[in-house]
Every structure is written in structure tokens, then in C-alpha cells.
C-alpha positions as CSV (number, residue, x, y, z in Angstrom):
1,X,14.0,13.1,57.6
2,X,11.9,13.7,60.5
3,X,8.1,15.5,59.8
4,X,8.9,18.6,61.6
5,X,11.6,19.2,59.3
6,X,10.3,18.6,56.1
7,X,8.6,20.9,53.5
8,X,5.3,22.6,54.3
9,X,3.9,20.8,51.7
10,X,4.8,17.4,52.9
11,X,3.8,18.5,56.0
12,X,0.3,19.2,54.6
13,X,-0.1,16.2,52.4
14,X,0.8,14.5,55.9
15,X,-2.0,15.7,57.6
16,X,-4.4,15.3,54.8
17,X,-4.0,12.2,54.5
18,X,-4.5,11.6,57.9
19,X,-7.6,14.0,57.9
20,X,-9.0,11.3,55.1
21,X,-7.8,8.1,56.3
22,X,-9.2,8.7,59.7
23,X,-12.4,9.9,57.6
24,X,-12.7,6.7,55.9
25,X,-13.0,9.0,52.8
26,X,-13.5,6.4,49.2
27,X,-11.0,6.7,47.5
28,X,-12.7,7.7,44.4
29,X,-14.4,10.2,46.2
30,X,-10.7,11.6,47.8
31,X,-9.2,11.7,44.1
32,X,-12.8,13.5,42.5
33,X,-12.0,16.3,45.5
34,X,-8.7,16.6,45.1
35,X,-8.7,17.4,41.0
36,X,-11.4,20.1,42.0
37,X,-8.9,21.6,44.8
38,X,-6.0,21.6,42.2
39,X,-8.1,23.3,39.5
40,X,-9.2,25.9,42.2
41,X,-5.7,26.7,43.1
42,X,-4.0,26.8,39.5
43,X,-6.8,29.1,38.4
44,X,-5.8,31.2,41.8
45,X,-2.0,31.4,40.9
46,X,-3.2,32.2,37.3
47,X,-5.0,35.0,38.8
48,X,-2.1,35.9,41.4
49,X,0.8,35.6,38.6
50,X,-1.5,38.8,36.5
51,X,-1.4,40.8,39.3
């Protein structure tokens, strides 16, 4: 499957990955971000699914 077919979220995770690698972002430091993102966004579909 090429990348300009695949899901946006792939797509995404794709560049995000990139964004950090190129970064040099520890990877402790990456995971620590990324459970604060997810937390951010479930509490924004909480908020999106009572509307």
C-alpha cells in the first residue's frame, strides 16, 4: 500500500514520526507527550459526542 493511499491516520502517524525522529525527540520524552495528546483528544470527543 502506497502512503498516498493509506488512511489519514497513517498518514499522520507517518509524518509524526518523521517530525520526531528528525527531532531527535527521547523517546521517553515522545511517549510522556503523546499520553497527554491522547487524554486531550478523548476528553474532546467526550465533549463533542454531548453535543
Amino acid at each position: 500500500m502506497s502512503l498516498e493511499n493509506a488512511p489519514d491516520e497513517i498518514k499522520l502517524a507517518v509524518d509524526l514520526i518523521q517530525l520526531l525522529e528528525e527531532n531527535q525527540v527521547p523517546v521517553a520524552t515522545v511517549l510522556a507527550a503523546l499520553e497527554i495528546v491522547r487524554r486531550d483528544y478523548q476528553q474532546k470527543q467526550a465533549v463533542e459526542h454531548q453535543a
